[in-house]
C-alpha positions as CSV (number, residue, x, y, z in Angstrom):
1,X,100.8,42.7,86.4
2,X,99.4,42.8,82.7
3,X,101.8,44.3,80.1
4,X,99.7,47.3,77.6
5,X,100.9,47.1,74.0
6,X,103.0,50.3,72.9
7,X,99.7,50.8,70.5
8,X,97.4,51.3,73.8
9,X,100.0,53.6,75.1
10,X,100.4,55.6,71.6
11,X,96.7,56.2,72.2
12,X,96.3,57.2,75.8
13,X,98.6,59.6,75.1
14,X,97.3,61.1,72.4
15,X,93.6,61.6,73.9
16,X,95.9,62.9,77.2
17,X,97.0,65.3,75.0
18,X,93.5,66.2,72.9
19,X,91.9,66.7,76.7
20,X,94.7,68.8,77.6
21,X,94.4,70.7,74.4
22,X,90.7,71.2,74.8
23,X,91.6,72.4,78.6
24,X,93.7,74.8,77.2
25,X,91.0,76.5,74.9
26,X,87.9,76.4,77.0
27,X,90.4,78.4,79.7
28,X,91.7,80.9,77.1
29,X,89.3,83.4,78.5
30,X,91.1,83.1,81.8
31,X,94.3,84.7,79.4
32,X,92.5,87.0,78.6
33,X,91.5,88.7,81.8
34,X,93.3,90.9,83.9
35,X,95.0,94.2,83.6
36,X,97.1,95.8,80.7
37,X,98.8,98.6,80.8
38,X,100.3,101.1,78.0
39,X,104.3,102.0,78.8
40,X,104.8,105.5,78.2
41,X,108.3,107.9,79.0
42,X,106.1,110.5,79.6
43,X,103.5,111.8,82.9
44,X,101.1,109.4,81.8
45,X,99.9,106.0,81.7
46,X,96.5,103.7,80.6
47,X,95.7,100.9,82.4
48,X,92.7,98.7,81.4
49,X,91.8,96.1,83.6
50,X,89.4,93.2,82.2
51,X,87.6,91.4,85.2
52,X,85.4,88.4,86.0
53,X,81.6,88.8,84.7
54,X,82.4,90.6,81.9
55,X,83.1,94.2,83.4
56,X,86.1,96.5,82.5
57,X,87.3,99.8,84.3
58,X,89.9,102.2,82.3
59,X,92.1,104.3,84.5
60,X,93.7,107.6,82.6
61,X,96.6,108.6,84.8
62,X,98.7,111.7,84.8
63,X,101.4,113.5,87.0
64,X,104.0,116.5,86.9
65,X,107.1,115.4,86.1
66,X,108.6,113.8,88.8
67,X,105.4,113.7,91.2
68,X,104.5,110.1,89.9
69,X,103.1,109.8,94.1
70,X,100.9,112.2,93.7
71,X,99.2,111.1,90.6
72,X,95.5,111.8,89.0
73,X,93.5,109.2,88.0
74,X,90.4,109.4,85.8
75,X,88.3,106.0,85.8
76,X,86.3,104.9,83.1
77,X,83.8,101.9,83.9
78,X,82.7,99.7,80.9
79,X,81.9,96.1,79.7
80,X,84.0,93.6,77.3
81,X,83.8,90.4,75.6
82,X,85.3,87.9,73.4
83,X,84.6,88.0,70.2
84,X,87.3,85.3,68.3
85,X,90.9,86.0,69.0
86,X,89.3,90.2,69.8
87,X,88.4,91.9,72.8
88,X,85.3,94.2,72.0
89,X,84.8,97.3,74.8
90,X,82.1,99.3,75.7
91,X,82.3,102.1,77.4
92,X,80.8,105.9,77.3
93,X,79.2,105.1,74.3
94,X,83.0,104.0,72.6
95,X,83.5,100.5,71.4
96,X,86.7,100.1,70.9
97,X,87.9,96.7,69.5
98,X,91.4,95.2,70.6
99,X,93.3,92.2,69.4
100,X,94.8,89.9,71.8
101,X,98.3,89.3,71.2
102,X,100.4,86.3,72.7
103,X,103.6,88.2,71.4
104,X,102.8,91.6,71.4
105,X,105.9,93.5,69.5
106,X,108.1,95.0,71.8
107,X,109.9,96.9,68.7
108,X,108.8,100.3,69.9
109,X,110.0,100.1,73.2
110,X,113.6,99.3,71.7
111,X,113.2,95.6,73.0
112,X,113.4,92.6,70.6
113,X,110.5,89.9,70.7
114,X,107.0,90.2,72.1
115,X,105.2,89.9,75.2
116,X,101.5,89.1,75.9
117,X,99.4,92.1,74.5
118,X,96.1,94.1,73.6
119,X,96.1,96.5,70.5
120,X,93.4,98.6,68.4
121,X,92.3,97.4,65.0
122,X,90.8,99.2,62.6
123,X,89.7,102.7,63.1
124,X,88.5,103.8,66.2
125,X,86.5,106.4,67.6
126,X,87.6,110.3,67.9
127,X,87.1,110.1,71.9
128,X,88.6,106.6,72.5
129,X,90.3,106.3,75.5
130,X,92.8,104.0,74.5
131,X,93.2,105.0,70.7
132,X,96.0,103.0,68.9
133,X,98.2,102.8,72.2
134,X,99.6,99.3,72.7
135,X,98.9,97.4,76.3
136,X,100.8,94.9,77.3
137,X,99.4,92.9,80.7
138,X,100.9,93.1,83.8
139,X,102.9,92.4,85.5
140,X,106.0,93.7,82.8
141,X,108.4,91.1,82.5
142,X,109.5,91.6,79.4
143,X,112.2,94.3,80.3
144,X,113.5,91.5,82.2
145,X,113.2,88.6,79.5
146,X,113.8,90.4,76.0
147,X,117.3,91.8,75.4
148,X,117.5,95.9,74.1
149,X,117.9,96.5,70.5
């Protein structure tokens, strides 16, 4: 059995870890998709889900307090792509433009760190759906994971 240097090693490694690195972006769309949802303490709730082939659908929900079961829900049907490190969607003649977040702040919902998130930049359009709101993806783990102010 034939011996490699620690030099041949050193450099396996590293182009191990440059393919790896590479993997990881070309599959950063795969982050991306999937559904996010606002957290609200109130009778309503956002949920935008970001599927294969580009397509989007935006679900407005509502109840009476207490009636969560018997809930409304008002669905919006749209398009997205990446554009950089921002999610650009169209929808009902709206383009909203969101920021993809890795550590979304958790701040306003009295929880210390971040969690993996979508939020609005800039200005955005009078009859936006989503507005400013912040949408973290699902599943939420993070009331699990980050400890309460």
């Amino acid at each position: 059995m034939r011996k490699r240097s620690s030099k041949a090693l050193n450099i396996q490694a590293g182009l191990a870890c440059l393919l790896l690195l590479h993997g990881c972006r070309s599959g950063s769309r795969l982050s991306i998709e999937g559904s996010y949802s606002t957290v609200s303490e109130s009778e309503w709730n956002i949920i935008l889900i970001l599927k294969k082939g580009d397509t989007a659908e935006i679900l407005e929900e509502s109840w009476a307090p207490g009636e969560y079961e018997g809930r409304s829900t008002i669905k919006t049907e749209g398009r997205w792509r990446l554009d950089g490190n921002s999610v650009v969607l169209e929808y009902a003649g709206v383009t909203d433009r969101l920021a993809y977040n890795p550590a979304l702040s958790l701040a306003i919902l009295g929880y210390q760190g971040g969690a993996a998130g979508l939020q609005q930049t800039g200005t955005f359009a009078e009859d936006s759906i989503l507005r400013d709101e912040p949408l973290w993806k699902l599943p939420h783990e993070f009331a699990e994971t980050s400890a309460p102010r």
